[in-house]
N, C-alpha and C positions, 0 to 999 in steps of 0.2 A: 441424566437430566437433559432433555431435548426441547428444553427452553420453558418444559410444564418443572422439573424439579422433582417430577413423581414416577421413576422407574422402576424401583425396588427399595426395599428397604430402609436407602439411603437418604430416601429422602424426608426421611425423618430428622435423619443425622447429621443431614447433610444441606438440603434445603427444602423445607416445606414451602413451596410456593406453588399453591395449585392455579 
């Protein structure tokens, strides 16, 4: 996450914040 939260996968799991 580079500050969008949407890299890969994790950012589901991790933090959705588009």
């Amino acid at each position: 996450a580079n500050g969008c939260g949407i890299e890969l996968s994790s950012a589901q799991k991790s933090g959705p914040e588009q």
